[in-house]
ZADO-1210 file (C-alpha; in nm, 4 decimals, padded with zeros to 6 digits):
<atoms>
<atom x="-02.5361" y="-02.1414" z="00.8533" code="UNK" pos="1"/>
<atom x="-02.2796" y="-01.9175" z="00.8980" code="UNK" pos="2"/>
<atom x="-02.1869" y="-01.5830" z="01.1391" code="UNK" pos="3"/>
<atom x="-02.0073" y="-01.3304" z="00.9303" code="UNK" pos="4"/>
<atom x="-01.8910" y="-01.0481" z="01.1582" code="UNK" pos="5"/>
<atom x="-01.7749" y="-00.6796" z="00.9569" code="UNK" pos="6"/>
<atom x="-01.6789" y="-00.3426" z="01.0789" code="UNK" pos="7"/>
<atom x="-01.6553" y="-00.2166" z="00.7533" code="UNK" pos="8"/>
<atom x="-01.7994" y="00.1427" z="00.6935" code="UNK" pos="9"/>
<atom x="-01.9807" y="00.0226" z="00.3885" code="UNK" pos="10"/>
<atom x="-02.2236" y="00.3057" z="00.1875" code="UNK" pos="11"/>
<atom x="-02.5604" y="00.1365" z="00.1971" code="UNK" pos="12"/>
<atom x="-02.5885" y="00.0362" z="-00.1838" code="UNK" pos="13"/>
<atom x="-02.2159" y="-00.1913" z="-00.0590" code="UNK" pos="14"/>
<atom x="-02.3781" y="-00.2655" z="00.2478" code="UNK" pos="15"/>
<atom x="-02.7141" y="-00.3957" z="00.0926" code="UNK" pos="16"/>
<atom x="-02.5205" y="-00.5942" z="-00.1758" code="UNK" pos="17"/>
<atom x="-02.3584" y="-00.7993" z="00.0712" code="UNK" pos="18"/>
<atom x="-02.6248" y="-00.8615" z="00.2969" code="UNK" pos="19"/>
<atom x="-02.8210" y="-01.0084" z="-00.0462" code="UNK" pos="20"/>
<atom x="-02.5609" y="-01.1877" z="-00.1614" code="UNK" pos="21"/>
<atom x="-02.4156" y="-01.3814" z="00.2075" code="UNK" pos="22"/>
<atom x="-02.7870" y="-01.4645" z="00.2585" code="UNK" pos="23"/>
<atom x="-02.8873" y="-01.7001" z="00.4255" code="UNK" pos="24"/>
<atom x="-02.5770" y="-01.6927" z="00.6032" code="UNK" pos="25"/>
<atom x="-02.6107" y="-01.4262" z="00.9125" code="UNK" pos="26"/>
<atom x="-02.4011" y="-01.0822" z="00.9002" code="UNK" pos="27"/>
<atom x="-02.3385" y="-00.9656" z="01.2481" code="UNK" pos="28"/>
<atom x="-02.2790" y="-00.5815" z="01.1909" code="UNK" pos="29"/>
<atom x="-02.0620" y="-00.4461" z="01.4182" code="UNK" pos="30"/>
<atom x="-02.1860" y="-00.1420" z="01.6230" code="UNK" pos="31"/>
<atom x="-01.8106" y="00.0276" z="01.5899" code="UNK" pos="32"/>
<atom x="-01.7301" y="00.0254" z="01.2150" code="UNK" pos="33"/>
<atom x="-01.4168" y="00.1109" z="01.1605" code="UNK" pos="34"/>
<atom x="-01.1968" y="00.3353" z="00.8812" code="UNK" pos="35"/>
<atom x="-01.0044" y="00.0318" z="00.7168" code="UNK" pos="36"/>
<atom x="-00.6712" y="00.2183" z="00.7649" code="UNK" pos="37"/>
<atom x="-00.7637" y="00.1739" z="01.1720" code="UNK" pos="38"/>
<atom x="-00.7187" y="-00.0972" z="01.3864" code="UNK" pos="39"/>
<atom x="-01.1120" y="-00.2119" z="01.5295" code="UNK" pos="40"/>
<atom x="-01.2362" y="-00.2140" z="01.9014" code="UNK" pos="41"/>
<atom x="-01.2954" y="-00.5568" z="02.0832" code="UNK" pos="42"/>
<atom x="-01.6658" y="-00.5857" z="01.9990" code="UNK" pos="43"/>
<atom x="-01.8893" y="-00.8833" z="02.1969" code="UNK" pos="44"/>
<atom x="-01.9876" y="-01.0190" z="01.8812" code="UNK" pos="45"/>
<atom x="-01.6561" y="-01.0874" z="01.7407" code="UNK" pos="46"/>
<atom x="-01.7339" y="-01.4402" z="01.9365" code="UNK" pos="47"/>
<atom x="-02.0357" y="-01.5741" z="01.7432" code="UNK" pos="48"/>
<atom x="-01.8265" y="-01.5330" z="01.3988" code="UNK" pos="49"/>
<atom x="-01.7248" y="-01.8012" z="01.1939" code="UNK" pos="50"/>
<atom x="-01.5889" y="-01.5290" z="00.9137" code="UNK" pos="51"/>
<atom x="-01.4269" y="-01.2070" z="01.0398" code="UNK" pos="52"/>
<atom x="-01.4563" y="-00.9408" z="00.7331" code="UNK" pos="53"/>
<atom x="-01.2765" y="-00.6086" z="00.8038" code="UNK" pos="54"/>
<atom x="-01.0645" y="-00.4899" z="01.0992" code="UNK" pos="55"/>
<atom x="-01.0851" y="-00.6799" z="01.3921" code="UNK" pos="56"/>
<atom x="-00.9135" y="-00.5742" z="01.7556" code="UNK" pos="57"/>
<atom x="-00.6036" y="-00.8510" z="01.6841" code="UNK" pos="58"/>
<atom x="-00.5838" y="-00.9237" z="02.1019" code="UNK" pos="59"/>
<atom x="-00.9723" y="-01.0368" z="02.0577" code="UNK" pos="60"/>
<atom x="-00.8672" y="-01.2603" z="01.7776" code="UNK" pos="61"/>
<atom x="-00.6013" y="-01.4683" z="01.9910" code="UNK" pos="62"/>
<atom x="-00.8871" y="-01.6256" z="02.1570" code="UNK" pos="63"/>
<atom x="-01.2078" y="-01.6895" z="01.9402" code="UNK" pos="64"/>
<atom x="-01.3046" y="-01.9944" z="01.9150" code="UNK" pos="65"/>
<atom x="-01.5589" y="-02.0596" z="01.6645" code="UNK" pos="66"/>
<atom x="-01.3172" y="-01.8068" z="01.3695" code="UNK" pos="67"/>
<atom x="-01.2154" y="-02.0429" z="01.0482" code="UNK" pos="68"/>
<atom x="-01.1259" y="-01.7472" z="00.8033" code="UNK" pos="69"/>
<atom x="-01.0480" y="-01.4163" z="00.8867" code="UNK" pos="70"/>
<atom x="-01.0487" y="-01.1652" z="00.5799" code="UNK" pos="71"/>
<atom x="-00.8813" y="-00.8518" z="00.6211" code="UNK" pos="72"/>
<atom x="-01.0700" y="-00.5452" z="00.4501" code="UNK" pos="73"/>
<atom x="-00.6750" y="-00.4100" z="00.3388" code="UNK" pos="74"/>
<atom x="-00.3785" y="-00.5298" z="00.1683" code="UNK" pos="75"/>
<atom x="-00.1501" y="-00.4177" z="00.4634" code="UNK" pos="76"/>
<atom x="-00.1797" y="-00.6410" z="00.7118" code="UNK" pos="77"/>
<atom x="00.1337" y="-00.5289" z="00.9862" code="UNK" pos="78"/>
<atom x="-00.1135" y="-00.5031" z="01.2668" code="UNK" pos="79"/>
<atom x="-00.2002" y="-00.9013" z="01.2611" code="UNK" pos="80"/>
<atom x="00.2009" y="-00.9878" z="01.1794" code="UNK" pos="81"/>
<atom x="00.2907" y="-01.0653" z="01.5250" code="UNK" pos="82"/>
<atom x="00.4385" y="-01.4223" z="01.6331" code="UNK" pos="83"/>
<atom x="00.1901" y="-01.4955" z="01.8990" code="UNK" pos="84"/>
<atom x="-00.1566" y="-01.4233" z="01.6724" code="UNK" pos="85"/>
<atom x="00.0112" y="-01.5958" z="01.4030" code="UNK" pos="86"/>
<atom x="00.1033" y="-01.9231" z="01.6057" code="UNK" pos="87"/>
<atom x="-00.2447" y="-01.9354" z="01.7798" code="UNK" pos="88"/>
<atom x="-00.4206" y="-01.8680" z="01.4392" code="UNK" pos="89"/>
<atom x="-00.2347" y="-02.1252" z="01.2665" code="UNK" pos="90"/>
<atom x="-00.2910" y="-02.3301" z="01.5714" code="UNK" pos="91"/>
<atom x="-00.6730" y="-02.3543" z="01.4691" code="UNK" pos="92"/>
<atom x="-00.5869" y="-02.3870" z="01.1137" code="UNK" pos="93"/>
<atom x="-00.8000" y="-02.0215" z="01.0620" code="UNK" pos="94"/>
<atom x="-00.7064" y="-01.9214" z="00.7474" code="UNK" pos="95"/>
<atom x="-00.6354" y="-01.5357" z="00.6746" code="UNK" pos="96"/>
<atom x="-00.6505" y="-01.3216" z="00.3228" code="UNK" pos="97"/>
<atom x="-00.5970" y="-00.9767" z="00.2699" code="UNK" pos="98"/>
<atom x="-00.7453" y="-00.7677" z="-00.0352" code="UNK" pos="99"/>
<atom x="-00.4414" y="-00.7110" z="-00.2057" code="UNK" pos="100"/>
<atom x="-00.6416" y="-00.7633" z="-00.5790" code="UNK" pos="101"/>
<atom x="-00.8736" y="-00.4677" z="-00.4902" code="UNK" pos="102"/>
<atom x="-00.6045" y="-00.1901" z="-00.3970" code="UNK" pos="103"/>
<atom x="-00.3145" y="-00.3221" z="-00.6469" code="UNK" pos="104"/>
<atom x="-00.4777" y="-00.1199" z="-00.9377" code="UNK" pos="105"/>
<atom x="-00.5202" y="00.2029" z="-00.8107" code="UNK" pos="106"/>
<atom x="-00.2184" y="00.1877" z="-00.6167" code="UNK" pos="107"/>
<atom x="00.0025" y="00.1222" z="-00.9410" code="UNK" pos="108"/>
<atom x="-00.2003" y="00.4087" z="-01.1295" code="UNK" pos="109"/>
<atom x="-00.1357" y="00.6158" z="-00.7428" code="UNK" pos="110"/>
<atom x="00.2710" y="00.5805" z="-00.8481" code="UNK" pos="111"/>
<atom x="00.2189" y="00.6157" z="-01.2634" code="UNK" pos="112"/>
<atom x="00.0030" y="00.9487" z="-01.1669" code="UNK" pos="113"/>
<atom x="00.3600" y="01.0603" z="-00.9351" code="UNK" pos="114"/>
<atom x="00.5836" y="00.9497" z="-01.1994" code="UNK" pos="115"/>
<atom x="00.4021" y="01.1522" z="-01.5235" code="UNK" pos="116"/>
<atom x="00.3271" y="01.4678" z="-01.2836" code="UNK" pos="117"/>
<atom x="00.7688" y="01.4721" z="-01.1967" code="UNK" pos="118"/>
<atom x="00.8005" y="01.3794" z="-01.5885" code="UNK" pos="119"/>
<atom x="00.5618" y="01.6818" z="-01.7011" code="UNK" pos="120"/>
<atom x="00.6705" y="01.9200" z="-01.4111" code="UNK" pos="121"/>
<atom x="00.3130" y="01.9689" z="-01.3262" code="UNK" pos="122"/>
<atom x="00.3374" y="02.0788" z="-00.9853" code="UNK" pos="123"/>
<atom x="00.4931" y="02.4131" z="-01.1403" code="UNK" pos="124"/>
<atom x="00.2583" y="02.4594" z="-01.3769" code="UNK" pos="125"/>
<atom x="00.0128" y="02.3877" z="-01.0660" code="UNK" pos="126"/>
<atom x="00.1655" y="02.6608" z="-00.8468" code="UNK" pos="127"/>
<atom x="00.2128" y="02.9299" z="-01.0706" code="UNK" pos="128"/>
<atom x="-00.1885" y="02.8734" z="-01.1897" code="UNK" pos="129"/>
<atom x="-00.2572" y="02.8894" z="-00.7558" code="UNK" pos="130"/>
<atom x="00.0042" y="03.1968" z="-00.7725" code="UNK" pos="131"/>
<atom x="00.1459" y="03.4792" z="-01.0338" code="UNK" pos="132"/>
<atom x="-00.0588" y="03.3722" z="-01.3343" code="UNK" pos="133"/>
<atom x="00.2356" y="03.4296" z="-01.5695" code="UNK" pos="134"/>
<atom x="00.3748" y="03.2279" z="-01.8532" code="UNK" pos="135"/>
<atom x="00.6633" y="03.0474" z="-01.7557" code="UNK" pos="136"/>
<atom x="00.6972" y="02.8727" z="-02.1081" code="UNK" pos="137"/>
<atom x="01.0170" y="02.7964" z="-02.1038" code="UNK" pos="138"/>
<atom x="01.0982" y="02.7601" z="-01.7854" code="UNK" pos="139"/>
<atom x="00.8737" y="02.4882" z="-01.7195" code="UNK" pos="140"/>
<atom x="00.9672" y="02.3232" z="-02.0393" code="UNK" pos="141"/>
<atom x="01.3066" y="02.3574" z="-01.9469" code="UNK" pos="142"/>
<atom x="01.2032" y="02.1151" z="-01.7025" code="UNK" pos="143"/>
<atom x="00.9958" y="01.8477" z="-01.9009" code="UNK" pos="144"/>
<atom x="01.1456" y="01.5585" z="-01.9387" code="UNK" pos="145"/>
<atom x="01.0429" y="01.1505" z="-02.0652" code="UNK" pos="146"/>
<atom x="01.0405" y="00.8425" z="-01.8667" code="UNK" pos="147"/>
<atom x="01.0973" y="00.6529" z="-02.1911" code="UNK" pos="148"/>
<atom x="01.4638" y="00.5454" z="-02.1462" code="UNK" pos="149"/>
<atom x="01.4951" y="00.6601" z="-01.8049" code="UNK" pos="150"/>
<atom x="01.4947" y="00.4142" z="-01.4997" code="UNK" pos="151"/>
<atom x="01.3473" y="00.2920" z="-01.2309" code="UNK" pos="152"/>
<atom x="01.4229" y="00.0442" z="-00.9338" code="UNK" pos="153"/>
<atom x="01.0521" y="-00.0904" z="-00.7616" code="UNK" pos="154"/>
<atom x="01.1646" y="-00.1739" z="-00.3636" code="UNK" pos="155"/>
<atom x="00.9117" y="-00.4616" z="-00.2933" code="UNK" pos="156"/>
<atom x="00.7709" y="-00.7067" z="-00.5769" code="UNK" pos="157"/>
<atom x="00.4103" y="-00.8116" z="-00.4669" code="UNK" pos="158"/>
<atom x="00.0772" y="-00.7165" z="-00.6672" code="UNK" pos="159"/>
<atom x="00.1465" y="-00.3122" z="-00.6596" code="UNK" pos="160"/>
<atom x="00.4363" y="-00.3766" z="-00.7926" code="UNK" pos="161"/>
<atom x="00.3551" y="-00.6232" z="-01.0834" code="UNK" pos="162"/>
<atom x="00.0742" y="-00.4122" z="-01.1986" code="UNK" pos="163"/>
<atom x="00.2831" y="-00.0682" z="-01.1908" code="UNK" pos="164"/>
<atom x="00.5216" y="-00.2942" z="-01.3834" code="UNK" pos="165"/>
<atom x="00.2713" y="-00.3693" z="-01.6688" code="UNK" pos="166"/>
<atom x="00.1637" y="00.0096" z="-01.6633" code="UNK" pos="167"/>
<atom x="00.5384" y="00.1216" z="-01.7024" code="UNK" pos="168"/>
<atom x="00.5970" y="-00.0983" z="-01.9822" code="UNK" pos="169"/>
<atom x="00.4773" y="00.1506" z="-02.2942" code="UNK" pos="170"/>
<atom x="00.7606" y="00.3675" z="-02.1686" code="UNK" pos="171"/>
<atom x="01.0569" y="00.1240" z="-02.2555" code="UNK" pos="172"/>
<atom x="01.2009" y="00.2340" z="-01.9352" code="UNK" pos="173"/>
<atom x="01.4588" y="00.0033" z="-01.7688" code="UNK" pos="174"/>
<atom x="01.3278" y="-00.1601" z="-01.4425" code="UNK" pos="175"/>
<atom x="01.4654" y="-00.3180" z="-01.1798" code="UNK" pos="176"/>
<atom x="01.3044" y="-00.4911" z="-00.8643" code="UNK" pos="177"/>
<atom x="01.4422" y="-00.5736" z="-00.4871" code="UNK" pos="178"/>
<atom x="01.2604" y="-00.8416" z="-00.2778" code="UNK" pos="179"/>
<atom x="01.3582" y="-01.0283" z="-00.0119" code="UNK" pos="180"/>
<atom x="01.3465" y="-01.3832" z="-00.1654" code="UNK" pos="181"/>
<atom x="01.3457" y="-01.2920" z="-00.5667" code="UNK" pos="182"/>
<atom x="01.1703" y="-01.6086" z="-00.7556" code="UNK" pos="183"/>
<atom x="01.2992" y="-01.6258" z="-01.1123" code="UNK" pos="184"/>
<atom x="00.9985" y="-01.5950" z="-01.2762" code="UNK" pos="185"/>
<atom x="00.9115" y="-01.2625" z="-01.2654" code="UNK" pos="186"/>
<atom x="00.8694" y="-01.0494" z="-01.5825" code="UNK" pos="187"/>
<atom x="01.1838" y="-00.8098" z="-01.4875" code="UNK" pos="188"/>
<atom x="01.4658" y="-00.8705" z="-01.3401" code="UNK" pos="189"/>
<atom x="01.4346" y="-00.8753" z="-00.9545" code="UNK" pos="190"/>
<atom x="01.7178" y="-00.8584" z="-00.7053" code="UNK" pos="191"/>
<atom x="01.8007" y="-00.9810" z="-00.3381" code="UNK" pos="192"/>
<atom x="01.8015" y="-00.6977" z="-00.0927" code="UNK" pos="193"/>
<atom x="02.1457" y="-00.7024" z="-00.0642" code="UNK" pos="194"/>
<atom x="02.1868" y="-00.5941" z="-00.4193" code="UNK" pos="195"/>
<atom x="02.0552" y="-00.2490" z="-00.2604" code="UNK" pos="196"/>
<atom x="02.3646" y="-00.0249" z="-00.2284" code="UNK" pos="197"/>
<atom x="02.4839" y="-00.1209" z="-00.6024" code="UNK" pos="198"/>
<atom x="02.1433" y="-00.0539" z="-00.7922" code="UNK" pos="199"/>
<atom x="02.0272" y="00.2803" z="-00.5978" code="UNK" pos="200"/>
<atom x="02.2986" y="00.4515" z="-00.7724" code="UNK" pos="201"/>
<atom x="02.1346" y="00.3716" z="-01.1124" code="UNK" pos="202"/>
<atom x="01.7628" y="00.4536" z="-01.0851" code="UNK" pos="203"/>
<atom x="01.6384" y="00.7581" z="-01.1841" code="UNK" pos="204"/>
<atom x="01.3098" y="00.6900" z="-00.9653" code="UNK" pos="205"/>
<atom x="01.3049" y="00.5122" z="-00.6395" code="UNK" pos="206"/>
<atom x="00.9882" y="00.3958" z="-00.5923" code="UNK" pos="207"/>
<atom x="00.9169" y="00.2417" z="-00.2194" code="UNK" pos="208"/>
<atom x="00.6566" y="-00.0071" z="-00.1566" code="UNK" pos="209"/>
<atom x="00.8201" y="-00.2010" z="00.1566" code="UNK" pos="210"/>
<atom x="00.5407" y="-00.2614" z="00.4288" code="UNK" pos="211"/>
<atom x="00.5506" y="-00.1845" z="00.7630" code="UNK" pos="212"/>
<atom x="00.7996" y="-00.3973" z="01.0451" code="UNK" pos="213"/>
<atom x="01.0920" y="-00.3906" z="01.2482" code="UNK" pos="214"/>
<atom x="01.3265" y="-00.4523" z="00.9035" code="UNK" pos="215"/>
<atom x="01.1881" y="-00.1725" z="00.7630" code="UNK" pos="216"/>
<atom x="01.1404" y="00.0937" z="01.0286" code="UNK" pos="217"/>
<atom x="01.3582" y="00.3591" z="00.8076" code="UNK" pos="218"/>
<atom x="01.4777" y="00.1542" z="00.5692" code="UNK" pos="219"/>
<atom x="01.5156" y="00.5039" z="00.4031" code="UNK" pos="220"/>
<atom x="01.8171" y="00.6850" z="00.5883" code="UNK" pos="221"/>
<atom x="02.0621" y="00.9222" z="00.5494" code="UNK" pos="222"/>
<atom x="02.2999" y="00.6653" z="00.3747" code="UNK" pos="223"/>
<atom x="02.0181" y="00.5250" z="00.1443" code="UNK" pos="224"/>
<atom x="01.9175" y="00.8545" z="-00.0105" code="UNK" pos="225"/>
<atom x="02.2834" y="00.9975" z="-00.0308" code="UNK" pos="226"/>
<atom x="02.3586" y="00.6960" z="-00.2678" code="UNK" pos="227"/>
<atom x="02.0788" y="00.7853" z="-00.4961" code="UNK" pos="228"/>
<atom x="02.1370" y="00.9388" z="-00.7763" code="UNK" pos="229"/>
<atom x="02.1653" y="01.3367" z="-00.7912" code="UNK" pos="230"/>
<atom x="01.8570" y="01.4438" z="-00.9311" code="UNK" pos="231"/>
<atom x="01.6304" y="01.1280" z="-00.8561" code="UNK" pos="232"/>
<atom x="01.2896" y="01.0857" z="-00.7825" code="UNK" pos="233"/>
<atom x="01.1425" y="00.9086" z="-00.4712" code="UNK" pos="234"/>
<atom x="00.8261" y="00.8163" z="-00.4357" code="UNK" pos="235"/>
<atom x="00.6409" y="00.6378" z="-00.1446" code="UNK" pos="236"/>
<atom x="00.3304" y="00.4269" z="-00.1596" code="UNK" pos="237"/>
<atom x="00.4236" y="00.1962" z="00.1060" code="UNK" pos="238"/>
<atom x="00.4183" y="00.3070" z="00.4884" code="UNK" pos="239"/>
<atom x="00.5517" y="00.6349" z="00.6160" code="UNK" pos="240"/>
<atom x="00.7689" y="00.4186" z="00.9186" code="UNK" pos="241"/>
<atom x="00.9731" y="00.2697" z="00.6168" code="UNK" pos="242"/>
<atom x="01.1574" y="00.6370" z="00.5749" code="UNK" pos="243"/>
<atom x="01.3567" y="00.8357" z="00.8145" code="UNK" pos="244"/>
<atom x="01.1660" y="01.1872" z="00.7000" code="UNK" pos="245"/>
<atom x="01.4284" y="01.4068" z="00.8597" code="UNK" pos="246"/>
<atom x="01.6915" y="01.2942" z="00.6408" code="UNK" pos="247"/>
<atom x="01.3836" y="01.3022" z="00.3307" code="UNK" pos="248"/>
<atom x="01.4084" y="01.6683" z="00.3916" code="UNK" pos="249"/>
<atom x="01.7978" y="01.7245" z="00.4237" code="UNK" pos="250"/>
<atom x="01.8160" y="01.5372" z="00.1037" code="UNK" pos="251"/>
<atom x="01.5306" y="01.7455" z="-00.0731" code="UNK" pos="252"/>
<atom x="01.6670" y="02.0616" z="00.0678" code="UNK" pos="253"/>
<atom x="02.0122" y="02.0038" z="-00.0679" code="UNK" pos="254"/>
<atom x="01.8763" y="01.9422" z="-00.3922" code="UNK" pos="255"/>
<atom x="02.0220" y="01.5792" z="-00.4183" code="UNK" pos="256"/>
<atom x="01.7013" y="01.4597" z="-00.4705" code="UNK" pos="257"/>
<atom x="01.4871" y="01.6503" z="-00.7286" code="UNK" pos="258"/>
<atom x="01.1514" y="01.5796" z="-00.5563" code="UNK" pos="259"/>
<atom x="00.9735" y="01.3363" z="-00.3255" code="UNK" pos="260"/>
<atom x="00.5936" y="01.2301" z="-00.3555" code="UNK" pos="261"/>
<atom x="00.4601" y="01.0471" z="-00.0730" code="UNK" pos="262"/>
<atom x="00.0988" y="00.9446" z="-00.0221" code="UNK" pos="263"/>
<atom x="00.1933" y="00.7731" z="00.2948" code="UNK" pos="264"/>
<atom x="00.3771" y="00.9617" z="00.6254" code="UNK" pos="265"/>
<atom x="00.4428" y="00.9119" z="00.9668" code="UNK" pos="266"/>
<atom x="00.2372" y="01.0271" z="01.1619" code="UNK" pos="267"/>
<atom x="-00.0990" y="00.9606" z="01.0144" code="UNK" pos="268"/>
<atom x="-00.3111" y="01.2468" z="00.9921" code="UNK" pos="269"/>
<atom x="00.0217" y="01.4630" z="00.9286" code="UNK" pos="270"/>
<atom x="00.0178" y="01.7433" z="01.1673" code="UNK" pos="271"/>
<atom x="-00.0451" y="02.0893" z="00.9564" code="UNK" pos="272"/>
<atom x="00.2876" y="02.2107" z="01.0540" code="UNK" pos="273"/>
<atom x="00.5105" y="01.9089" z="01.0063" code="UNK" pos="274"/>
<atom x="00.8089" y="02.0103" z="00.8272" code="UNK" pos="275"/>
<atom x="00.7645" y="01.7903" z="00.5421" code="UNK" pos="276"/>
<atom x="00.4418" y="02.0209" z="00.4003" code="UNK" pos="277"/>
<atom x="00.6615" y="02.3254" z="00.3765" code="UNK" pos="278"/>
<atom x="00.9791" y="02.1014" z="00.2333" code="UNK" pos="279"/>
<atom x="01.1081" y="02.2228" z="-00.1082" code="UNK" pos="280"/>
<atom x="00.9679" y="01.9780" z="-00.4066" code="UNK" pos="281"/>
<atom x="00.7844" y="01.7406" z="-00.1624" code="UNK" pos="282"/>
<atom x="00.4346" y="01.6393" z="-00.2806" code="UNK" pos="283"/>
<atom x="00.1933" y="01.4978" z="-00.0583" code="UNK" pos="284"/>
<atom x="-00.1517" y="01.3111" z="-00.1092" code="UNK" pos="285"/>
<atom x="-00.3168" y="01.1930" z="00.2328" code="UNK" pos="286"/>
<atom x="-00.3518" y="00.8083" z="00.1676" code="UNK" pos="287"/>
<atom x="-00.5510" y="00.8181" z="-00.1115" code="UNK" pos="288"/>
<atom x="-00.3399" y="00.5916" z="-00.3346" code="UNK" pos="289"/>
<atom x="-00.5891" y="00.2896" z="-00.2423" code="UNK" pos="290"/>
<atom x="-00.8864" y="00.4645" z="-00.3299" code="UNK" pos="291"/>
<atom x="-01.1464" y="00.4884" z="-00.6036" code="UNK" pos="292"/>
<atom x="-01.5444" y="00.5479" z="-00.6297" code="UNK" pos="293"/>
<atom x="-01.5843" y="00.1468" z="-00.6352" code="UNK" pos="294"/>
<atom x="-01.3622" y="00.0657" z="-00.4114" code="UNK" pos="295"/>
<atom x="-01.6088" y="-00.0515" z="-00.1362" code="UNK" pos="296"/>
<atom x="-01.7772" y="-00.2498" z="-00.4027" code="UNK" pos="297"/>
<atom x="-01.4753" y="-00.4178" z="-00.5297" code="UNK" pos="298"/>
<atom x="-01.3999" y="-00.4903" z="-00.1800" code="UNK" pos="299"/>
<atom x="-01.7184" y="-00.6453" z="-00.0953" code="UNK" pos="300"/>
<atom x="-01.6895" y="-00.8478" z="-00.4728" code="UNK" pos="301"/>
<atom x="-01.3099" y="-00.9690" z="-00.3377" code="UNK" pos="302"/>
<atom x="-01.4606" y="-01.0794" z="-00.0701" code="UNK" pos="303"/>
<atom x="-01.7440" y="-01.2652" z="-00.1546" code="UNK" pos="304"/>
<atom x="-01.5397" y="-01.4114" z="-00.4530" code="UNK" pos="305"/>
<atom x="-01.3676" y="-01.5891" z="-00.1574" code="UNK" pos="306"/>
<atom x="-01.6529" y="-01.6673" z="00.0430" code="UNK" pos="307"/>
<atom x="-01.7954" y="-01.9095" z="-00.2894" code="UNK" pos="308"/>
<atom x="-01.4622" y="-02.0231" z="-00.2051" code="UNK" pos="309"/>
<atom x="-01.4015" y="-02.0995" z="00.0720" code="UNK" pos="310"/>
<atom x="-01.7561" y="-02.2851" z="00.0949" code="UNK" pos="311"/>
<atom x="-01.6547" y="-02.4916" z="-00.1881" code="UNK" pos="312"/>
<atom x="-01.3079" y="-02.6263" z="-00.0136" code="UNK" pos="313"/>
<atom x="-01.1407" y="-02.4682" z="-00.2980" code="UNK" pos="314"/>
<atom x="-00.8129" y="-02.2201" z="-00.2471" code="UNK" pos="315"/>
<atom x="-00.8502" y="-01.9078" z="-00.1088" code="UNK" pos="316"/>
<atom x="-00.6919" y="-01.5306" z="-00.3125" code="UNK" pos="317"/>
<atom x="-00.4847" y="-01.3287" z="-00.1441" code="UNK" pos="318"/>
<atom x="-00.4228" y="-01.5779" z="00.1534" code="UNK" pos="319"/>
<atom x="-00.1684" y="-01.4897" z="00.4036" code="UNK" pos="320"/>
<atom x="-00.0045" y="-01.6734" z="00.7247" code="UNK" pos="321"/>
<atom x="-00.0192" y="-02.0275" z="00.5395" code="UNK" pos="322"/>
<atom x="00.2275" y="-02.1431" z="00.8053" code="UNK" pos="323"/>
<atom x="00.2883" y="-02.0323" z="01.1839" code="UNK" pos="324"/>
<atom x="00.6727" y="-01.8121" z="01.1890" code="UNK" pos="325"/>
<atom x="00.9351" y="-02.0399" z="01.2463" code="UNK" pos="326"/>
</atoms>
């Protein structure tokens, strides 16, 4: 018998579908359910659970006793990526997964939805049908242009990535990939980091998927988006720290870049009159990239695909931390 602890703000037909299906294993609810893009509260109950599902306070987790799997209810996991969680998980041998196979897809589609809106200049066609009502025709036209032979250079290689790789490929474009430790078998060709500075040059879309640390805290600068290309794209579906937004806006402003969409910022809400709202060709959606009407239930699926798992010995998806930092 098990003691499977969630904060998750499941609807009731998610909710009722996992309390079936981990029966007669015991859910222990948590009386402070959390929005998955939050960190939790320390909650009492956290110390009966033998499975964690959701967003646990990461301080409670350093001392729990009776934890052998903690599954984290998002693919981002920064929160939980310090040295000293890490070494005392891996000290118990608690193994952690993230559900990086529930948000990959609508992520990818998130970026394809960016990239065919820039292509089809549909945020003019938007604001003049908000605005004037006329017929701009030919300006807008004027405009229009394919991604088929165009190209674009994916910062980050992990499941977003791959999938917005096998949505991209009907458009012949040219892709290119940056990672930190590029494998050899992936299905483009993927660079070191270091290959940065000679392929931003190149891309006609930048698209930025680097999580959240201290490498990355704005990876985007000043330097990085004057080497782009004049007349680039950018898009973000990462984390908002990863870009310096000041010099986003200098670089939008002078018409470098031809447009930025970003469904990620810094801060999170973003405040109504943050400059980047009001900043020429900048189009924002509010975190929403991960979402979809089933996404609760494909969480809940994920995750009980890994409980059959992980109460069969057998390998667990998604799974993170396999070794303490070194």
């Amino acid at each position: 018998m098990l003691n499977i602890w969630t904060n998750t703000p499941l609807p009731d037909s998610s909710l009722s579908r996992l309390r079936a299906a981990v029966a007669p294993n015991n859910l222990l609810i948590s009386p402070q359910l959390t929005n998955i893009l939050s960190a939790g509260k320390p909650d009492p109950l956290l110390a009966d659970a033998d499975i964690v599902f959701g967003q646990p306070d990461p301080d409670q987790l350093l001392n729990l006793t009776r934890l052998k799997w903690l599954h984290l209810s998002t693919a981002g996991y920064t929160r939980y990526d310090r040295p000293d969680l890490r070494q005392a998980l891996a000290a118990r041998s608690i193994l952690v997964t993230n559900s990086s196979s529930v948000f990959d897809e609508p992520c990818a589609e998130h970026v394809l939805a960016f990239m065919l809106a820039a292509a089809r200049d549909l945020p003019r066609a938007l604001a003049n049908q908000l605005g004037p009502h006329a017929w701009p025709q030919e300006n807008i036209r004027d405009h229009c242009h394919l991604l088929t032979g165009q190209s674009a250079l994916l910062l980050g290689y992990g499941a977003i990535a791959r999938r917005l790789v096998e949505l991209l490929h009907p458009f012949r474009m040219t892709l290119h990939a940056l990672r930190r430790q590029p494998r050899g078998d992936e299905c483009i060709p993927v660079h070191p980091m270091s290959d940065l500075e000679n392929l931003l040059p190149t891309a006609d879309h930048v698209v930025n998927i680097l999580p959240a640390d201290p490498s990355t805290i704005h990876f985007f600068d000043a330097p990085r988006f004057a080497l782009m290309k004049p007349g680039a794209f950018f898009y973000n579906i990462g984390r908002g720290s990863t870009v310096d937004q000041t010099a986003l806006i200098q670089s939008l402003t002078s018409g470098h870049l031809s447009a930025a969409y970003l469904d990620v910022t810094d801060p999170e809400p973003l405040p109504p009159t943050h400059p980047l709202w009001s900043a020429p060709n900048c189009f924002l959606t509010p975190h929403t990239g991960g979402g979809h009407v089933a996404e609760f239930d494909d969480s809940v699926d994920h995750f009980l695909q890994n409980l059959t798992r992980f109460q069969s010995s057998l390998p667990l998806i998604n799974q993170i931390f396999q070794q303490a930092p070194g």
